[in-house]
C-alpha positions in Angstrom: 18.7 35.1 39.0 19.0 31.5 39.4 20.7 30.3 35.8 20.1 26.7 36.8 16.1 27.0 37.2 16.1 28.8 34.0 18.2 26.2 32.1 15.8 23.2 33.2 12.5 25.4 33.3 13.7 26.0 29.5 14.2 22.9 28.4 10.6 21.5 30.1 8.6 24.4 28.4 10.6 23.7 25.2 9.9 19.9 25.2 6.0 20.5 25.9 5.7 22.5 23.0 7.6 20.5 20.9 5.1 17.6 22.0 2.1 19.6 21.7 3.3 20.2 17.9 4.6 17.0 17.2 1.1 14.8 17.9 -1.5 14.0 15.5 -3.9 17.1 15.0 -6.9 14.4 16.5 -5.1 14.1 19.9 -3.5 17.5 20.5 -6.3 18.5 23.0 -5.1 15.2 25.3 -1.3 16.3 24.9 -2.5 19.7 26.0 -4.9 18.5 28.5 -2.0 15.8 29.7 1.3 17.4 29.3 1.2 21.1 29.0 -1.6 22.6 31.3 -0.2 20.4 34.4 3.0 22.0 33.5 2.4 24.8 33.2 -0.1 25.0 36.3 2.6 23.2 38.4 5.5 26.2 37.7 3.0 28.7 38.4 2.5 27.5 41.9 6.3 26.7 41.7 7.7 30.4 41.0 4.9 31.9 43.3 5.8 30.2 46.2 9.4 30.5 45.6 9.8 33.6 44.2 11.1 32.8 40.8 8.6 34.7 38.6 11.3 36.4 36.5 13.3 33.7 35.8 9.7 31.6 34.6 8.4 34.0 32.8 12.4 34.2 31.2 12.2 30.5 30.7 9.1 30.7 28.6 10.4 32.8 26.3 13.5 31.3 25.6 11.3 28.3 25.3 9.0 29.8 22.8 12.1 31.2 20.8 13.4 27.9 20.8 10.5 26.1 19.4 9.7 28.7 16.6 13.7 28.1 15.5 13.0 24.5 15.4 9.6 25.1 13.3 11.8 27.8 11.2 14.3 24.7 10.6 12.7 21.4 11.0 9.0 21.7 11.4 6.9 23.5 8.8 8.5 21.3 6.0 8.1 18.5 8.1 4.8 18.4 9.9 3.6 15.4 11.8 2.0 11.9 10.0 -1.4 12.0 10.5 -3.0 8.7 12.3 -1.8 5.2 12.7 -4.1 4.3 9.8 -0.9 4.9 7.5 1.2 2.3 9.3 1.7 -0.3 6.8 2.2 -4.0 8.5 4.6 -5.8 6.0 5.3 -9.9 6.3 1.5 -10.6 7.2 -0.1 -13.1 5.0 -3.4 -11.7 4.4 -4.9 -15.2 2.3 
C-alpha cells in the first residue's frame, strides 16, 4: 500500500466534500458538476490503470470520516450563508 497516494487522495476527496457542503444550496449542482464528478471520474481511471483500487477506495473513507467529524464539530451549527443578496455594501451614499 502506497501511504503517500492515500495521504493526498485523502485530502482531495476531503476538500471536495467540504466544498460541495460549504456552497450555497442554489449552486451545489455546479460544485458537483465542476469539482467533484471530474474528481472523482479522474481517480477512477487513475487507480484502474495503476492499480491502486485499495488504497482509493481507502482514501474515500477516510475522506468521508473526515468530513462527517468536521460536520460533527464545525458544520451543522454552522451551515453556509445563503446568497450574495445578504452582503451588505457599507460607505455607499445611496442619495
Amino acid at each position: 500500500m502506497n501511504i503517500s497516494n492515500l495521504v493526498i487522495l485523502t485530502i482531495g476527496y476531503t476538500l471536495a466534500l467540504l466544498a460541495l457542503n460549504r456552497t450555497e444550496k442554489k449552486r451545489r449542482w455546479m460544485t458537483a458538476v465542476f469539482v467533484v464528478l471530474p474528481l472523482g471520474f479522474l481517480t477512477y481511471r487513475w487507480a484502474i490503470f495503476f492499480g491502486f483500487v485499495a488504497e482509493t477506495l481507502i482514501a474515500a473513507g477516510l475522506s468521508f470520516a473526515v468530513f462527517l467529524l468536521f460536520l460533527v464539530i464545525y458544520g451543522w451549527r454552522n451551515p453556509p450563508l445563503d446568497s450574495s443578496e445578504a452582503i451588505k455594501v457599507i460607505g455607499q451614499d445611496d442619495d
